[in-house]
C-alpha angles and dihedrals in degrees: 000000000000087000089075106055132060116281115192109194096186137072085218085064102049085052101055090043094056096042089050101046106091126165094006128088108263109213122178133185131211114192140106124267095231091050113109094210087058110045086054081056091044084045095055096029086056097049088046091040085077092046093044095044093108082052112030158027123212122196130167129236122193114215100222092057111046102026097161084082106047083042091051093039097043088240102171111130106051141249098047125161125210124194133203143169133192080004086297112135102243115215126197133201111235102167088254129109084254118064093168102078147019111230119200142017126306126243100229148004093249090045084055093049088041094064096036089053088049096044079046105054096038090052082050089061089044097258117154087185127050131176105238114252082215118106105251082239087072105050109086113245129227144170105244104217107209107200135192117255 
């Protein structure tokens, strides 16, 4: 399903989408097209990308490609999904240790518009930080490894 959606291969890009993108949720995903976890989150985010036009623009990084931002962003387990609005970085409160992304796939096309809306709605207040509308039960868990550099 990734065909259907956006794909930026430049961190120039990524740049200019992020710079350009004003009053609409920015999501973007980094991933790879042959992961199976990616492709179910290219699948949901491409049948909600028709019901979130009037509040947002999805577009899809591959990891391999632009890794200034996975490194920046600390992308090493994939999929994981960054948001922004008015180029601010939007975090959300999952109940999980990391607030800046959301890492995995999610479970459903309604659980992906829900947090958009919500994204939406918060950056429209003004908000750089929101508390996730998803059950804890439905955000995937991980142990977060810190190491020495």
């Amino acid at each position: 399903m990734s065909f259907l959606l956006k794909k930026l291969t430049s961190k120039a890009e990524v740049d200019d989408v992020i710079r350009s993108t004003e009053d609409l949720v920015l999501v973007l995903r980094f991933g790879r097209d042959d992961d199976s976890a990616c492709l179910q989150m290219d699948n949901v985010m491409s049948k909600a990308e028709a019901d979130l036009a009037q509040m947002a623009r999805i577009f899809l990084i591959d990891v391999d490609l632009i890794s200034v931002y996975a490194q920046y962003f600390d992308i090493s387990l994939i999929p994981a999904t960054v948001f922004f609005f008015n180029a601010q970085h939007i975090k959300v409160d999952w109940g999980t240790p990391d607030h800046t992304k959301f890492i995995g796939a999610f479970r459903s096309k309604q659980d992906f518009i829900d947090v958009v809306e919500v994204i939406f709605r918060g950056a429209m207040r003004g908000k750089v930080m929101v508390r996730s509308p998803l059950d804890p039960d439905r955000v995937p868990k991980y142990e977060l490894i810190y190491k020495d550099i």
